[in-house]
NUFISE-273692 format. One record per residue (C-alpha): z, x negated, y; residue in one letter. Coordinates in steps of 0.05 Angstrom, whole numbers, plus 5000, padded with zeros to 4 digits. Layout:
<rs>
ZXYA;...
</rs>
This chain:
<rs>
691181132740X;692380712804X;699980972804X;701480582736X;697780022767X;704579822791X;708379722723X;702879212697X;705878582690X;712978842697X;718078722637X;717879232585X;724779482555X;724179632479X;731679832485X;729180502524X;723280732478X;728480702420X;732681282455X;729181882420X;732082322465X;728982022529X;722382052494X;723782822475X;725783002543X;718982792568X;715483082501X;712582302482X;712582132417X;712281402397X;707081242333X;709380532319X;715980252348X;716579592338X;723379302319X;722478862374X;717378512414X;714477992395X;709377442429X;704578122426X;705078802413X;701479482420X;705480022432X;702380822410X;705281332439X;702582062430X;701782572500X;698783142487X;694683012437X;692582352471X;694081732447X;697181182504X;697680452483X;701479962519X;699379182506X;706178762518X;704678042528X;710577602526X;715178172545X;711478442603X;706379072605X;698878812607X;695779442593X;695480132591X;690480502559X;688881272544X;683781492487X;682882142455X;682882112374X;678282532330X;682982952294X;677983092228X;677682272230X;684381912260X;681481262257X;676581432312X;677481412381X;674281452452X;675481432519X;676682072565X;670582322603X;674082312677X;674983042679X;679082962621X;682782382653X;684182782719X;686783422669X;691483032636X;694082622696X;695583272729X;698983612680X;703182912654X;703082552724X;710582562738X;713182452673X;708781882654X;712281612724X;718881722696X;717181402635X;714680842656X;720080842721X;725680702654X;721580302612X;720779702664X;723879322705X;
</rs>
C-alpha cells in the first residue's frame, strides 16, 4: 500500500470516475457515485470482489481503504489478512496506479 501513499491528500476528480469506460477498461466498478463531492464523501468501488473506499475530504483523497465483504451477509466486512493484501496488490498493482494516476491531480 505504500505506492498509493502518494495520492493521499491529492485532489480527487469526480469528472473521471463518471467515465464508465475508464472504469471498464481497468474492470472497477463504482457502488455509489456521488453526483458530486461534497464537504465529505465515501467513494465504493468494487475490485475483484473487494470492496475499495476512498474518503474525500474537502475535495482531496484522505483515505484509502480495502475490506473483503461476506457475500451470504453484504453488510459485513473485514479487513484482508496480509496474504490476502499482497495477492490482490499483485494481481491489481498497476491498474490501481492507473486509476488513481487519472483520478488525481
Amino acid at each position: 500500500m505504500e505506492k498509493f501513499k502518494k495520492f493521499i491528500g491529492k485532489t480527487f476528480k469526480l469528472e473521471t470516475i463518471k467515465n464508465q469506460e475508464f472504469l471498464e477498461s481497468l474492470s472497477i466498478c463504482c457502488q455509489n457515485l456521488p453526483d458530486k463531492i461534497e464537504e465529505f464523501e465515501e467513494i465504493e468501488f468494487l475490485v475483484d470482489d473487494i470492496v475499495m473506499c476512498i474518503a474525500v475530504l474537502e475535495g482531496k483523497i484522505k483515505r484509502i481503504m480495502l475490506v473483503k465483504v461476506n457475500k451470504e451477509s453484504p453488510d459485513e466486512c473485514a479487513p484482508l489478512t496480509k496474504e490476502e493484501l499482497e495477492d490482490f496488490l499483485k494481481k491489481n498493482e498497476e491498474k490501481l496506479l492507473k486509476f488513481f494516476e487519472n483520478i488525481t491531480e
